[in-house]
C-alpha positions in Angstrom: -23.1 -25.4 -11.7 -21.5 -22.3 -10.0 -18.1 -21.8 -10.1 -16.1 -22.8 -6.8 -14.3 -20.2 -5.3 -11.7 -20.5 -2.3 -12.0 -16.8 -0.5 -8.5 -15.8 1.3 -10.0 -12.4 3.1 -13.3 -11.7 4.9 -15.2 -9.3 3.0 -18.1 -7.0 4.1 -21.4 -7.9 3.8 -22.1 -5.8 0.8 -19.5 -8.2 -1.2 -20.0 -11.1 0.5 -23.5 -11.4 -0.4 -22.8 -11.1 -3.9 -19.8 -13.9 -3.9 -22.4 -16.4 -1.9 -25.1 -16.0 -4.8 -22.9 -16.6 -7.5 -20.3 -18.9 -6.3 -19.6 -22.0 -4.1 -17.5 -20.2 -1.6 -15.0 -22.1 0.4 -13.4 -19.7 3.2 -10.0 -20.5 3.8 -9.5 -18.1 6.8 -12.1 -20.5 8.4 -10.2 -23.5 7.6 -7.6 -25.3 10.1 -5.9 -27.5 7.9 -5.3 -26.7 4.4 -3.6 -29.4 3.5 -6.7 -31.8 4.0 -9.2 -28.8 2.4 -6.7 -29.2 -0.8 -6.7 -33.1 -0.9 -10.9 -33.0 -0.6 -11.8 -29.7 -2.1 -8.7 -28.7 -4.2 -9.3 -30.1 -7.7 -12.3 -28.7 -7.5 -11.8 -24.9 -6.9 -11.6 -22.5 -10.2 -10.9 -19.1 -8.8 -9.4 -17.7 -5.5 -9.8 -14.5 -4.5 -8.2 -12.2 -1.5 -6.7 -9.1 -0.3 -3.7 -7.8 -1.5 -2.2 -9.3 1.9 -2.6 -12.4 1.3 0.1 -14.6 0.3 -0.7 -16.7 -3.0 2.0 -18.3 -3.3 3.2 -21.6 -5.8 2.4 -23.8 -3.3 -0.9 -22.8 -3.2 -1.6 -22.5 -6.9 -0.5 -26.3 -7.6 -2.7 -27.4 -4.8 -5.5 -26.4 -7.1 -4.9 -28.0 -10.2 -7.8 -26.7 -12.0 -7.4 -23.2 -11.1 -8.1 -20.4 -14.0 -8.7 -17.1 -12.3 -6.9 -14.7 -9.2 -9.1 -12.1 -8.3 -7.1 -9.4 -6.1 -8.8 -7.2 -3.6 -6.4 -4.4 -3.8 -4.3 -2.8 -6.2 -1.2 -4.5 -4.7 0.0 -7.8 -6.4 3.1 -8.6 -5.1 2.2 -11.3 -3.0 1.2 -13.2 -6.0 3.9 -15.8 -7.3 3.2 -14.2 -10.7 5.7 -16.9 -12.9 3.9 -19.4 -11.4 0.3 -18.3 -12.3 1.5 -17.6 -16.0 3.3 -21.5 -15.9 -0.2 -22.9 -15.2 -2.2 -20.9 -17.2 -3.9 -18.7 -14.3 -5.3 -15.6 -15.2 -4.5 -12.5 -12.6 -6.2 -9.6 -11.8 -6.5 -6.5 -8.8 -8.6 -3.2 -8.4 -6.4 -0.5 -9.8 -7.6 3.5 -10.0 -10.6 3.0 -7.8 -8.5 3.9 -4.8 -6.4 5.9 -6.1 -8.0 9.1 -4.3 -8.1 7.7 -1.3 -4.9 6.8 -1.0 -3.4 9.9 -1.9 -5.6 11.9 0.8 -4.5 9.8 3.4 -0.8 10.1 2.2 -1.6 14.3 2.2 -2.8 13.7 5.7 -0.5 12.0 6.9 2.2 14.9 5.9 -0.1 17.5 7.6 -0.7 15.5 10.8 3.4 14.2 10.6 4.5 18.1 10.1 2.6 19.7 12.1 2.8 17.1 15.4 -1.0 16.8 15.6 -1.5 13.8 17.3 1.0 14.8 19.9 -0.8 18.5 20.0 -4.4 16.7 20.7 -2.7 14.6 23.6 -1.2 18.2 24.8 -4.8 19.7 25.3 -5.7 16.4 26.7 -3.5 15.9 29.0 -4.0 19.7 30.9 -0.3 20.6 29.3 -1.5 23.5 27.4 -3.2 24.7 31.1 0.0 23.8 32.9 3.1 24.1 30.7 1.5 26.3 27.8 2.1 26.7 24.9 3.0 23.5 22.6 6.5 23.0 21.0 6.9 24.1 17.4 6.4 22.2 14.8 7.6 22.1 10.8 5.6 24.1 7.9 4.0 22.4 5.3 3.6 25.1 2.5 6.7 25.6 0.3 8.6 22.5 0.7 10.4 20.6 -1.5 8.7 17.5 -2.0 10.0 14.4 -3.9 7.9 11.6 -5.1 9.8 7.8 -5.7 7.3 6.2 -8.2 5.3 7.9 -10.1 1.9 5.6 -11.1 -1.2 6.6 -10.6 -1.4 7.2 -6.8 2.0 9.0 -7.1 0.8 11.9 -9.7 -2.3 12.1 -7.6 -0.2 12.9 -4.5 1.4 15.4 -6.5 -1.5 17.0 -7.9 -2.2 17.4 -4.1 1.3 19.0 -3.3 0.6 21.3 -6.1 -2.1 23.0 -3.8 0.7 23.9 -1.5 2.9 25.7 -3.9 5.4 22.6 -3.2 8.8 22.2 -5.2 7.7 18.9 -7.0 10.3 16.1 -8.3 9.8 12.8 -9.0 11.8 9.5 -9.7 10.5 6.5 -12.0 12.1 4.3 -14.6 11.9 7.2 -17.4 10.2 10.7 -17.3 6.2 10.8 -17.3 4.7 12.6 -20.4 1.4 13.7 -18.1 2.8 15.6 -15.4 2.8 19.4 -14.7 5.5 20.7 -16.7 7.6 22.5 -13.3 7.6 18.9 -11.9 11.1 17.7 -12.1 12.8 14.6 -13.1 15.0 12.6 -11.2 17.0 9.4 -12.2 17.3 7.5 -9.1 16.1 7.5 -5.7 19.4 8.6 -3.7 19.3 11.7 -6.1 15.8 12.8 -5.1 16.3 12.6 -1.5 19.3 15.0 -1.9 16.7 17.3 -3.4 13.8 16.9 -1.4 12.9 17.3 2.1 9.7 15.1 2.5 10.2 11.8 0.0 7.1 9.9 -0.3 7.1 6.7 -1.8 4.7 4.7 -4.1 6.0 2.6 -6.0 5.1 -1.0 -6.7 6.5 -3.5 -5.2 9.2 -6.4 -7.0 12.5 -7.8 -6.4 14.5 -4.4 -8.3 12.1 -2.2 -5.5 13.5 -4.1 -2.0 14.8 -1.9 -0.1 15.3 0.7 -2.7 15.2 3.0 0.0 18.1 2.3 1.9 20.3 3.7 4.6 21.8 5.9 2.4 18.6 7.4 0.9 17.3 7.7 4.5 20.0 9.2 5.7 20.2 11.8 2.3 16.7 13.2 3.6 18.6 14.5 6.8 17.9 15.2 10.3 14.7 17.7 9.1 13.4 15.5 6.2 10.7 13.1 6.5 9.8 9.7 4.9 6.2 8.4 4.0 4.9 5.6 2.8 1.8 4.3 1.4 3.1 1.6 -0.5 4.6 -1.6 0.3 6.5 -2.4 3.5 9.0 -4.0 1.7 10.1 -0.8 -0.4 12.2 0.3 2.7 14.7 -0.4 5.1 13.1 -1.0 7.9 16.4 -1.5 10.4 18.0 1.3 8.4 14.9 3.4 8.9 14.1 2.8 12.6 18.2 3.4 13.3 17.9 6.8 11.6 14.7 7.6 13.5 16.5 6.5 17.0 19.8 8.4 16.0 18.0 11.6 14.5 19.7 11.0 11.4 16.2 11.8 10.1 14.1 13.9 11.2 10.7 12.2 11.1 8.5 9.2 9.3 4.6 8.8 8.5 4.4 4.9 8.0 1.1 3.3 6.5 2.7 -0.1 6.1 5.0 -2.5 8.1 7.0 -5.4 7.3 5.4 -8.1 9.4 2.1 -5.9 10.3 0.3 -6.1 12.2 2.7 -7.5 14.3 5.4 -3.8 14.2 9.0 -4.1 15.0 8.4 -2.9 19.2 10.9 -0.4 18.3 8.6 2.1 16.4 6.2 2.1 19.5 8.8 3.8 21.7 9.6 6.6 19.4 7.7 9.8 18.7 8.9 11.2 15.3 6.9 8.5 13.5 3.3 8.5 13.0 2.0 5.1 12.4 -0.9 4.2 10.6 -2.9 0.4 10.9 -2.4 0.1 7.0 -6.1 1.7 5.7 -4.7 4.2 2.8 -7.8 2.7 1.0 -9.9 2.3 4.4 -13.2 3.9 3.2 -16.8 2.6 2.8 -16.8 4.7 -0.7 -13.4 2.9 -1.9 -13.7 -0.3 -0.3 -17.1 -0.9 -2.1 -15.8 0.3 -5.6 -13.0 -2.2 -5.2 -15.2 -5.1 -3.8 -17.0 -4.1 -7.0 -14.3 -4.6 -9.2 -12.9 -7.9 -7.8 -16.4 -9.2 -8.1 -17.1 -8.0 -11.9 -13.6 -9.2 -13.0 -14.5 -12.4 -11.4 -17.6 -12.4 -13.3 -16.2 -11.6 -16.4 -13.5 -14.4 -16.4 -16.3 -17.0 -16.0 -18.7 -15.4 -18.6 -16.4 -14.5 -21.2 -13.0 -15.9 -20.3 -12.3 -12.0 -19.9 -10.6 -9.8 -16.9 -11.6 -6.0 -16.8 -8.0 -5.4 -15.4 -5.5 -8.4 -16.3 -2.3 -8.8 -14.3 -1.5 -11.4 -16.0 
């Protein structure tokens, strides 16, 4: 019999073809009450599998008490109630690397587009203000800045390989130095530090109870009323009051947001300002990425119930 599946996330066709052939599929973002779908269908389901969005809590692992496998759509597993998957025995897994590039040329764009006020220039021509007031404001310079990078993983270096191509001042801030970066790339202990350093701070680091908020009002306020914040990671990693009363007070000079606490509902507060350029949360938002990690969340799936393997374990 084919393993049963409860599916968190609507996937494209490509991927949801595949999960259909090989698995009874239960769609729990078409389900209205999960408490009754848990008391019919629960015992039954072996795997679940989502986006990294999706909140899989310990609630919803002892609803299913034969559950044996979390497929994550995303590299992203902090919405997973990891102690409580590892105290029943549930194997974890996500889609690391194969968005990796994607995400770090979105975060590059986003500096360009931030620094550079393009969005804002566009609407100029649009609008007839280049006819009828002239030329458009200046802007900030990309080349030759400092550039600091808080969390260095994968997506991080790969940022920085990026910042490389614009003769950048690169430092960067994990829990110990990194053995595979350039060697003018510069080490920093702690976040605060690197902001005093820096004037654009990006962020990427993984999301957990030490990284709340790591990036705080006084780390936003260390960048200064020129620097710029940007983040492709995790909502959570920031401030978000802190950062939206520096932005208001111009105790920083500008943000480049991919994520929101709360998305896609935003604080109303960021729509009313224009030094932040706000993103609908699609760093990995490509038909190239998006199949490779539909790929990967289907072949650890498929691995799990072949071999009792994953191809990249979480837990």
């Amino acid at each position: 019999m084919k393993p049963a599946v409860l599916q968190l996330t609507k996937y494209p066709e490509w991927d949801q073809e595949v999960l259909d052939a090989n698995y009874v599929v239960h769609r729990g973002f078409e389900i209205d009450d999960m408490a009754a779908f848990y008391q019919a269908h629960g015992a039954s389901i072996r795997g679940v599998t989502g986006s990294a969005g999706e909140l899989i809590d310990r609630k919803l692992i002892e609803s299913l008490p034969n559950l044996e496998v979390i497929s994550v759509y995303g590299v992203g597993f902090d919405k997973v109630d990891l102690e409580a998957a590892r105290e029943h025995g549930v194997r974890v897994s996500n889609t690391p690397d194969v968005l990796t590039d994607d995400v770090a040329d979105l975060a590059l764009g986003m500096l360009l587009m931030a620094s550079r006020r393009m969005g804002q220039a566009e609407a100029w021509v649009r609008s007839g203000d280049w006819l009828n007031k002239g030329s458009f404001p200046l802007s900030q310079r990309v080349y030759g800045r400092r550039a600091g990078i808080l969390g260095l993983g994968r997506i991080g270096e790969a940022i920085g390989q990026r910042l490389a191509g614009f003769d950048m001042t690169i430092s960067y801030s994990r829990r110990s130095p990194k053995d595979t970066v350039l060697a003018d790339w510069t080490y920093v202990a702690d976040a605060l530090e690197l902001a005093k350093q820096c004037d654009i701070l990006f962020v990427g680091l993984a999301a957990n109870d030490k990284t709340r908020h790591m990036v705080n009002k006084e780390v936003i306020e260390a960048l200064g009323p020129n620097g710029m914040l940007i983040n492709i990671s995790r909502a959570a990693n920031i401030d978000e009051e802190a950062l939206l009363d520096a932005l208001e007070e111009g105790t920083l000079g500008a943000a480049a947001l991919d994520v929101f606490e709360g998305e896609p509902d935003l604080n109303p507060r960021f729509l009313a300002l224009d030094n932040v350029l706000l993103q609908p949360h699609h760093a990995s938002g490509t038909v190239d990425t998006r199949k490779a990690m539909g790929k990967l969340m289907l072949d650890n799936l498929q691995a799990y119930f072949d071999r009792g393997e994953l191809l990249t374990p979480v837990v």
